[in-house]
C-alpha positions, 0 to 999 in steps of 0.5 A, a space after each residue: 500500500 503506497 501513501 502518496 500527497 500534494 501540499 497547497 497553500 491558501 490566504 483567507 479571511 474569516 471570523 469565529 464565534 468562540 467560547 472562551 472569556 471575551 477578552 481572549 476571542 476578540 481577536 477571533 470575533 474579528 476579521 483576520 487572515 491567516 496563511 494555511 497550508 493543506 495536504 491530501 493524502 492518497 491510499 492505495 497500490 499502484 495500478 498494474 498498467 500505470 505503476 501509480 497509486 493516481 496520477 499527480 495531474 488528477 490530483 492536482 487538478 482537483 486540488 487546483 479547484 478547491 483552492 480556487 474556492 479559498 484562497 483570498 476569499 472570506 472563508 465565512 460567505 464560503 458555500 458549503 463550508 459552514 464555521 470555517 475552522 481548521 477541522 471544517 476545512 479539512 472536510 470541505 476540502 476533503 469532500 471535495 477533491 475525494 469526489 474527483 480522486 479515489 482513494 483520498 485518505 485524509 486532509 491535514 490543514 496547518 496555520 504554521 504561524 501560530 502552530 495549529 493542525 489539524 487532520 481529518 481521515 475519511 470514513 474508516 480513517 482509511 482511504 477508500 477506493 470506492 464511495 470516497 465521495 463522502 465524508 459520513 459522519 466520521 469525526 476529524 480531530 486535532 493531533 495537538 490536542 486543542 480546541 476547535 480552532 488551535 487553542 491559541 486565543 484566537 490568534 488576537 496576536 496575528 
């Protein structure tokens, strides 16, 4: 089984409604933007025929029209992206490019500035070559191990 990705990067704006006292989130009740970084993972053996696991110009292609919808854009007024925190990125992004590319594993969005990711694993928390389309009611989570967006306060500093 091969593991095969492709990084991107995208400059937005949003806004965030968070749950922590008032001081700390103002940063986050205002807009801001920040510079993300996404990776998509691919699962699977390579085909006999190809000797790829996908080819990079697919996955590109699918990617280039995901960024197209995010990157200088204000990720609130987004369709279909809901709150725009780090794990609904994830899944829109997911979602979108796993509907053009079989196999997608999973989706990691970084904000290296303040430190903050996040990685969502498609249904099953493996790639799956066939109904990949679908992101089902699997739950991404933070591997840091923070709140909903980070943990950082909001990135007030940012």
């Amino acid at each position: 089984m091969f593991e095969l990705s492709q990084s991107f990067y995208f400059e937005s704006a949003h806004t965030l409604r968070r749950e922590v006292e008032r001081n700390e989130a103002d940063g986050s009740r205002r807009v801001h933007g920040h510079t993300y970084t996404a990776e998509v993972c691919v699962s699977g053996k390579a085909h006999r025929a190809t000797g790829m696991v996908v080819d990079l110009a697919v996955l590109r292609a699918a990617i280039a029209a995901v960024r197209e919808q995010l990157d200088h854009h204000f990720l609130d007024e987004v369709p279909g992206l809901d709150v725009p925190t780090l794990e609904n990125l994830c899944v829109f992004i997911y979602k979108r490019v796993a509907a053009q590319v079989p196999g997608v594993a999973s989706v990691r969005v970084a904000r290296h500035s303040s430190g903050d990711r996040c990685v969502y694993r498609g249904p099953g928390g493996r790639g799956e070559r066939a109904g990949a389309s679908s992101a089902g009611g699997a739950s991404g989570g933070h591997d840091d191990g923070h709140g909903s967006d980070g943990g950082n306060g909001g990135n007030g500093g940012e």
